[in-house]
N, C-alpha and C positions, 0 to 999 in steps of 0.2 A: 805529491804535487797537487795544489789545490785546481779544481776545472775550472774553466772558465765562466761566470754568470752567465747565463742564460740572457740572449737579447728578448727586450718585450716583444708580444708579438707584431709584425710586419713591420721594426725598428730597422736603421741604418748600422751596419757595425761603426763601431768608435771612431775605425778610422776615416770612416767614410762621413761622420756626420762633421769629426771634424773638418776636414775639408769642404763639405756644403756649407759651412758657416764663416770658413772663408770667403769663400767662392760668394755668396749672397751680400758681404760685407763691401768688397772690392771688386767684383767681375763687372759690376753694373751701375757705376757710382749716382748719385743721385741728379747730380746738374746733366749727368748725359739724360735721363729719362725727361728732366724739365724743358731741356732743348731739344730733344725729339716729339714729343708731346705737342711743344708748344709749334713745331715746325710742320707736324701732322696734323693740327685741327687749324693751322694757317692754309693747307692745303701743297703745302709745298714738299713732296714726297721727297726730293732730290737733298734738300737740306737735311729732314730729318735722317735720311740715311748717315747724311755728313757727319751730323752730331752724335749718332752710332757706332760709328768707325766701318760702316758698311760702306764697301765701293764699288761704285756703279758704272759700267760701260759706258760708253757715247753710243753706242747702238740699240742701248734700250732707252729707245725713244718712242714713246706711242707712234708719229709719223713714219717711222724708220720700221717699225715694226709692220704697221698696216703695210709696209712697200713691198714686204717680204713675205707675209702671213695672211695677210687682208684686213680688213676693218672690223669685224668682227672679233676677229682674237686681238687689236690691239683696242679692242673696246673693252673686252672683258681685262686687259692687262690694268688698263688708264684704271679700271674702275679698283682693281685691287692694289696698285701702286697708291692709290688715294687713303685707301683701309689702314695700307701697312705699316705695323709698329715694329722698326727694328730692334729698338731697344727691346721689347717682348719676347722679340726673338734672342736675342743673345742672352734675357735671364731662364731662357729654357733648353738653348743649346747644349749639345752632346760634350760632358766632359770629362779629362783623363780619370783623375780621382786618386787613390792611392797615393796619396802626400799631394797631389800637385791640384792647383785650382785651373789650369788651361784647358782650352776647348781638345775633345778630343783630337787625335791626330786623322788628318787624311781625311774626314769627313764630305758627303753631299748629301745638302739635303733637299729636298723635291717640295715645294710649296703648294704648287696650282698645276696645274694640266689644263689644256684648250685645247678641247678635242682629241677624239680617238686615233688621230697619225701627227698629232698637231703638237705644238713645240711646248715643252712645261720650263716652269718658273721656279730657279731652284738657290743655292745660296754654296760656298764651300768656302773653305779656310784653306790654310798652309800647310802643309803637313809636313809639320816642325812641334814639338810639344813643348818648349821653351821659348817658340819665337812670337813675329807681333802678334796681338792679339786682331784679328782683323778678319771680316770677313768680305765674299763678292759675292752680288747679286749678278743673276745671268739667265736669259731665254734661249735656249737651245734644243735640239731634240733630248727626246726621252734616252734614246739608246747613245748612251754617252762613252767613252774611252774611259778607265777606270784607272788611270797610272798617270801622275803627275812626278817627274823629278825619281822616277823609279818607286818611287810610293804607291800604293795600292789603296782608293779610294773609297771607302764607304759607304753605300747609299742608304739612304730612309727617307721613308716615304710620308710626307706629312699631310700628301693631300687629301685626308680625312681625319686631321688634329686642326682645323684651323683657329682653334681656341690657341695656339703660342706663335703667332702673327700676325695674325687679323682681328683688330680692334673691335669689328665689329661680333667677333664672334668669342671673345674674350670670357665672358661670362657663361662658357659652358667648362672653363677650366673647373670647376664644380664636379664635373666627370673626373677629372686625373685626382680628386680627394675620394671620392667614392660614390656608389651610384645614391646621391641623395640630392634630388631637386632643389630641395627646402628645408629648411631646419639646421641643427647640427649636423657637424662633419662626425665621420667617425676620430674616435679617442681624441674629441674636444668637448670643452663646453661652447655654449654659442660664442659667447667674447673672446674665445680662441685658445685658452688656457686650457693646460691637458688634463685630461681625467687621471687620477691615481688607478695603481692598480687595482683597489679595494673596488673603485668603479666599474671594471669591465665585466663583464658575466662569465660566471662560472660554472653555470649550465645553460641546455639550451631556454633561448627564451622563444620558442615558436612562432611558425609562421606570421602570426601576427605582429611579432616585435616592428617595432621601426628601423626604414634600412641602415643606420648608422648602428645600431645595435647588431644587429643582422650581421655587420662585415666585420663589427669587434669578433666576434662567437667566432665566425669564422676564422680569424688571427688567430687567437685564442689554439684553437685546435689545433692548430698548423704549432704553435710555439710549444704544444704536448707532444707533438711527435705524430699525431692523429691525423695523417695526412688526406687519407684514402676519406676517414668523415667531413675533412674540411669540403673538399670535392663535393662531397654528397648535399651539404646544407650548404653548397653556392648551387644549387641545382643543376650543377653540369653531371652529363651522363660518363663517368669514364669506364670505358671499356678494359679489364682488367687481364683482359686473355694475353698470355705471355707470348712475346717477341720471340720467334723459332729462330734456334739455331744457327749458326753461320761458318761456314768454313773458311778459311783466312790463311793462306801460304802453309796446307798441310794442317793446321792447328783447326780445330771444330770448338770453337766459344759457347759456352753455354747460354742456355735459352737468356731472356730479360725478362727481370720479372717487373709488373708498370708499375704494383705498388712502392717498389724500390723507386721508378725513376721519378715520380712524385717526392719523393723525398728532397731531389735536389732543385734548386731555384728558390722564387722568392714570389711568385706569382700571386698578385694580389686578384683572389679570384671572382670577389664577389664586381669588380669592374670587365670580367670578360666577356658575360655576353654583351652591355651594350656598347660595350667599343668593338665588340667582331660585328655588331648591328649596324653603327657606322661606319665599319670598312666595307660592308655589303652594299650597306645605299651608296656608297663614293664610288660605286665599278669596281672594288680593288678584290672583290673573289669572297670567297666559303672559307676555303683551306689555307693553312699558317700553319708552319713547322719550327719549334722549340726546340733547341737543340741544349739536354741538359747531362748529359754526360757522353765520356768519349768513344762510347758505341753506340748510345742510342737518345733516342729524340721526340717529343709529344708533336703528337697532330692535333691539333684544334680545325675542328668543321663547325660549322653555323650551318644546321638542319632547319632549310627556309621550307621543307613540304605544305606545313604551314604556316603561311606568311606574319600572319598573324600572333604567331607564340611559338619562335623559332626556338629550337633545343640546339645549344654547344653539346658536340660530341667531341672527346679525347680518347686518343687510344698511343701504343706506344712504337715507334718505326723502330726499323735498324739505322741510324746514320748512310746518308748517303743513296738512300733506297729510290728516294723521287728530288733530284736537287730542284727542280721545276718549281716545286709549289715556293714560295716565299716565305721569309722568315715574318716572324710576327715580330711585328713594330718593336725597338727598345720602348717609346713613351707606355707603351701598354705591356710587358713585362716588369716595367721598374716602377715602385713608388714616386709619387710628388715629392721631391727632396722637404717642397715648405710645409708640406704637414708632419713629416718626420720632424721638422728643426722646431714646428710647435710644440709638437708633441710632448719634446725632452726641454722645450724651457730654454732651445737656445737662441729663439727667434722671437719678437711680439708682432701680430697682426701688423702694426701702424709703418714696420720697417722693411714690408715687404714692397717688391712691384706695386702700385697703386692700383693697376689693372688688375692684379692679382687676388689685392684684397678687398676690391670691389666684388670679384667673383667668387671670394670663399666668405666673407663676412660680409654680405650687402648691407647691414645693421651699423657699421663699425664707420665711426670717423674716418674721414679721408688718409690714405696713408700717405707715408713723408718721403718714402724710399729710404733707403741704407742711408747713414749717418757718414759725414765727412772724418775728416783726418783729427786724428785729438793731440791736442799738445803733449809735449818729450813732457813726462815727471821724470822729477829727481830719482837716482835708485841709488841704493846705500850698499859703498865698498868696505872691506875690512881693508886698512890700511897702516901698517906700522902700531898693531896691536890697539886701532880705537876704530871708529866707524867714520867713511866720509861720504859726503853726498856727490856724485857726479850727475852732470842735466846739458846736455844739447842748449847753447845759449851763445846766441852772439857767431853763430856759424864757427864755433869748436865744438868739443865736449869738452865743459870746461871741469877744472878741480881744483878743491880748493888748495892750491900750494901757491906760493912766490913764485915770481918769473925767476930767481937764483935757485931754486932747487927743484924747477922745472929742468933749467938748463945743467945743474948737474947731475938730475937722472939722465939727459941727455947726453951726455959726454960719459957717463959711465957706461949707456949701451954699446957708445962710440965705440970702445975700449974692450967689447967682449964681457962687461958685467951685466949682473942680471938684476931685471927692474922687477917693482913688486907691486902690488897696489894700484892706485888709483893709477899710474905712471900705465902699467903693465894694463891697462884697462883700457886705456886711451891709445896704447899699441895695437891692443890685438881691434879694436873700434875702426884705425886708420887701413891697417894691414887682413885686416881677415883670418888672420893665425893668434893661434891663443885660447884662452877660454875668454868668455865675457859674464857678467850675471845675468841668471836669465832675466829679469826685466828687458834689459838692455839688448839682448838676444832679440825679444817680443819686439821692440821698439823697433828693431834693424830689418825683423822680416817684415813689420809695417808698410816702412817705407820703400823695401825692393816687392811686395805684393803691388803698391799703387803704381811703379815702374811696368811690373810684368803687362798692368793690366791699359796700359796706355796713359795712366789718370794724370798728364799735366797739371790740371788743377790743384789734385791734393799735392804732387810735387811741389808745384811751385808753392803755395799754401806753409807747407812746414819746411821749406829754405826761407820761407817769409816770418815766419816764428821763431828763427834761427836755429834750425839743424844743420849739424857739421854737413856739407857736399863731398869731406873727406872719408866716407865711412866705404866700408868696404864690406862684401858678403862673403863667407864661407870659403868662397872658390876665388878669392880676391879680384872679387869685378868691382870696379868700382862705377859711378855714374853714367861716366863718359863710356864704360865697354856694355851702356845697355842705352844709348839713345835712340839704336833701332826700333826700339819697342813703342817710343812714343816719340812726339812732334816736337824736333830738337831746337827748332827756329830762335824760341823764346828760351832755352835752357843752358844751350851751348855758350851761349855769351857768358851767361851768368858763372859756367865752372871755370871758364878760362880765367875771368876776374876773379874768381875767389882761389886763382892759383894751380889748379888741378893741372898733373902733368899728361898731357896732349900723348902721350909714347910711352904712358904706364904699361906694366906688363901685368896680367894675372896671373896666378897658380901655374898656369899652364902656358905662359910664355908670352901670351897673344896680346896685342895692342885694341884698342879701341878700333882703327882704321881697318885690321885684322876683321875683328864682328861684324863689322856695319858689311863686309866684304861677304863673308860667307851665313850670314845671317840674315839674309835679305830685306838689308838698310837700305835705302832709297840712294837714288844717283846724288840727292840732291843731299844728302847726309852725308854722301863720300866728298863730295864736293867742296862742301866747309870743312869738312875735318881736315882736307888738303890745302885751300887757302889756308886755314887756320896754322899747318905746319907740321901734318903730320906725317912721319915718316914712309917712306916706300919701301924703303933696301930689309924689309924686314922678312921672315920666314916663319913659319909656324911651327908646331907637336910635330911635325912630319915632315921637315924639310923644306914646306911649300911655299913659293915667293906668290906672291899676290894675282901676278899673272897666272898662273898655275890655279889658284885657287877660283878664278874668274872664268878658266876654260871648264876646272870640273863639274862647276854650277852652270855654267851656259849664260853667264850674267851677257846679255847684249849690253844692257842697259850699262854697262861698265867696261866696253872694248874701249873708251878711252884712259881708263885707267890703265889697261892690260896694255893695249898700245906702248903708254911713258915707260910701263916698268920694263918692258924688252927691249927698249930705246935706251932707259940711261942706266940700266944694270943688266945686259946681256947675260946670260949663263947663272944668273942667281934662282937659286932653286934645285930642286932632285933634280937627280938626270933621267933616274928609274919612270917619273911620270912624263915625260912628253914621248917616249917608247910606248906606254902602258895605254896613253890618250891615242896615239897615234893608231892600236891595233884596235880601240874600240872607237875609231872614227866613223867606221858604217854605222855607228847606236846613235850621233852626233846629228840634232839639227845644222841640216842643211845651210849657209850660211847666217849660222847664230853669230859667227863673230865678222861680221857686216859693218862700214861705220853707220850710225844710226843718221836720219836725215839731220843735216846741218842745225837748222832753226829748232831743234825735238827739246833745247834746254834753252831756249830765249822763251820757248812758246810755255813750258812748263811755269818758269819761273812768273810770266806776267799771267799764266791760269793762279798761280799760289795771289799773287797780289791781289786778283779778284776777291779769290776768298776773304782774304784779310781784309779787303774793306767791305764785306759784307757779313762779317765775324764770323768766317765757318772756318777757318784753316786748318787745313788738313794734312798730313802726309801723302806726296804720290803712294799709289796704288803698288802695296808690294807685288802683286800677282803681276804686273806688267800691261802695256795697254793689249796686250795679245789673251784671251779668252785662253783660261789651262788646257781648256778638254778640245781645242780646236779641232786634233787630230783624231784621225782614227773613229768619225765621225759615228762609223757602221758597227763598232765594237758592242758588245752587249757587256752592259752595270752588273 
């Protein structure tokens, strides 16, 4: 068996850079950074959020704030809600990886802090790793409740990264490339195109080198296996004395040795002292614990004795020895993905964040951000022993055959025959089952990437170039079983006219009305989908009638749905879950299934109108008008 290549040194593996080039394509489209941007240096923090897809309380209101907090921290808020670039933030957010381009699941992340007992400024998602892409901003205390929906939430702490939020402090993202003020980046040339290998050095080039050279050498050794010398020429002192013994249910583990556990992770070292420098000036402490394999774990201390030319010391714990000390930031264990994606040639400077590449190329033309949607090309099927072209045209995929032997492939599947070609192309296109060519595969993940990632634009865009609305993905979802994800206002119209069935089923049984239900679709998405006609009396993979599915999510927001369906189909559903809900009703917010005040869907619907005529329209708030972390106020993160 031949080994695997060897990654360059501090490279992304395959799969993962695959996915950051996704993820940089689609996470972040370009019109949302122009409409954030431009809503941000208008001064209008609340829009640019809009055009983010960040959502904002009604209580963080500078006024509302000083009521609470005083004037003072809602002065220091006013002043960083003015800074802030959400868009910035969501092309640096924490994400899954591993085939998927969404934001991590369960995530919080901590922005600002006001004061030493005083409420911090923080951000969290849904913790869903399929669902909307969306995040909420929120002022609350520090010691927050860490379980949302039985999910267990993630905290990081970014109140000493404000270079991936704050506009104004953007231009030290220069630190997440490596520690070089000025000049080239490491493993670039200035214009941002990557050094070959022949480029990097292959001895040391001494303290005198310049630091982009300096952090190559150090790569470099780390990708020979020379772990313990990378250490040594990032001038961190690590302490090599082995990890003693441990006894564990009878069983005595052998010592740890530190030069082994340097071997695992990925730690780009030559940026660790001056980001432990500024977690030190932020208040956030010395000590930071690494946890790189599953008995044992690095300590990082920043030895300030001398304030002046403080020394990183590492040495190696047992797992579990001091859980107290905190984990050291992911932004400072992990690589910048966009120098990675330079690196390998699969990114150019000008298509990055513009902030971004203001602060890694300040020399470089203005960037443009990621590029929109590109037209369906033609891909070529073998068909009936010659080649034909099929092309998304005219909202089908069309081919080239007569409507009479379109319609007798059609009557032949009718019949239990088997279709082939271009026919069998345009099947498995509508249906999801099948093979497809990969082009057309490419083309299909295109357009459910710009789905996953909210981008009505590009949607509407390429139904505007005419793409089939009929296409379906792998798990046979079609359009309509993913309006959750994005603002269905302008799109729902458009599939009913173009025919799409309202009561389709996927792979797995479920309806469109089904997703928006347990997918945390908005009231006002279940809403149309039900004027529009779509069915109740339906059940899910497991039995569950709608209501059912509405108590185990605790949808308030949907006790009028849940209401109808126990009204005009009593008894539809398991029987096993209202038993099962009933014994775990003490776990059960308190009247969650409350009706909601009368006027909560007149008042929404004329907030929606607002927007529209002030072009920001948005989807209600999947998080709910209720703060996730409300509870459990005193719990410790």
């Amino acid at each position: 068996m031949t080994p695997p290549m060897p990654l360059p040194p501090g490279a992304l593996s395959p799969a993962d850079a695959s996915a950051w080039t996704r993820i940089r394509r689609f996470a972040v489209p370009g019109w949302m950074i122009e409409r954030a941007t431009e809503a941000r240096l208008a001064g209008d923090w609340r829009a640019a959020c809009a055009a983010a897809a960040v959502d904002v309380p009604d209580d963080l209101d500078p006024e509302r704030v000083a009521e609470r907090h005083g004037p003072e921290v809602a002065a220091r808020l006013a002043d960083d809600l003015r800074h802030f670039a959400p868009d910035l933030l969501r092309w640096h957010f924490p994400r899954t990886l591993g085939g998927h381009t969404t934001f991590a699941v369960g995530r919080r992340v901590v922005l600002a802090g006001y004061g030493t007992d005083g409420p911090v400024l923080s951000v969290t998602n849904l913790p869903m790793l399929e669902g909307p892409q969306r995040l909420r901003l929120d002022l609350g205390p520090a010691r927050r409740a860490d379980t949302l929906h039985g999910v267990t939430y993630l905290q990081e702490d970014w109140t000493a990264a404000r270079r991936f939020w704050d506009a104004r402090r953007s231009a030290e993202l220069r630190l997440s490339a490596g520690p070089v003020a000025t000049g080239r980046l490491p493993f670039l040339h200035p214009d941002g195109t990557p050094l070959t290998s022949d480029e990097l050095p292959d001895t040391d080039p001494g303290p005198s080198a310049d630091p982009a050279t300096r952090a190559e050498w150090i790569a470099v050794l780390h990708s020979r296996g020379e772990h313990v010398e990378a250490y040594a020429a990032a001038g961190l002192d690590l302490d090599r004395t082995p990890v003693p013994p441990r006894t564990r249910s009878r069983y005595t583990y052998p010592e740890l040795d530190v030069a082994g556990l340097v071997t695992h992770g990925a730690l780009d070292l030559s940026r660790l002292a001056p980001e432990l420098r500024l977690l030190w000036n932020a208040g956030r402490g010395t000590s930071f614990r690494l946890p790189v394999h599953w008995r044992g774990e690095l300590w990082t201390t920043l030895d300030v004795t001398d304030a002046d030319a403080p020394v990183v010391r590492i040495a190696g714990r047992e797992r579990g020895q001091d859980d107290a000390v905190p984990f050291l930031p992911s932004y400072i264990r992990q690589h910048l993905p966009d120098i990675q994606l330079l690196r390998e040639g699969r990114i150019r400077p000008e298509a990055l964040h513009p902030l971004v590449t203001a602060a890694l190329f300040p020399e470089a033309a203005p960037a443009t951000g990621p590029a929109g949607p590109r037209a369906a090309e033609p891909v070529r099927v073998r068909c009936g022993g010659v080649w034909h072209e099929v092309v998304s045209r005219d909202g089908v995929l069309d081919v080239p055959h007569t409507r009479e032997e379109q319609q007798r492939e059609q009557a032949l599947r009718a019949f239990g025959g088997t279709i082939s070609g271009c026919f069998a192309t345009q099947l498995a296109w509508t249906t999801g089952e099948g093979r497809l060519p990969r082009a057309l595969q490419a083309q299909r993940r295109e357009l459910f990437e710009y789905v996953q990632h909210g981008d009505i634009p590009a949607v509407m865009a390429l139904l505007d170039a005419g793409w089939d609305p009929h296409v379906r993905d792998r798990r046979g979802r079609g359009l309509l079983h993913l309006l959750h994800l994005l603002d269905h206002r302008e799109l729902l119209p458009r599939l009913l006219a173009a025919g799409l069935d309202l009561n389709a089923r996927d792979r797995a049984g479920v309806t469109p009305l089904q997703v928006a239900v347990a997918q945390q679709g908005s009231p006002a998405l279940v809403r149309d989908l039900l004027d529009a006609g779509a069915r109740i009396d339906v059940v899910d993979e497991m039995g569950l009638s709608l209501a059912q599915v509405i108590r185990q999510y605790q949808r308030r927001d949907l006790a009028f749905l849940r209401r109808r369906v126990l009204k005009e189909y009593p008894g539809l559903g398991s029987d096993w879950f209202e038993g099962y809900m009933d014994e775990r009703s003490r776990d059960e917010d308190p009247g969650w299934d409350e009706e909601p005040e009368p006027d909560q869907h007149q008042d929404q619907d004329e907030d929606q109108d607002q927007d529209l005529d002030r072009g920001q329209a948005q989807e209600p708030d999947p998080f709910g008008d209720a703060d996730p972390f409300d509870k459990d106020e005193d719990a410790s993160v």
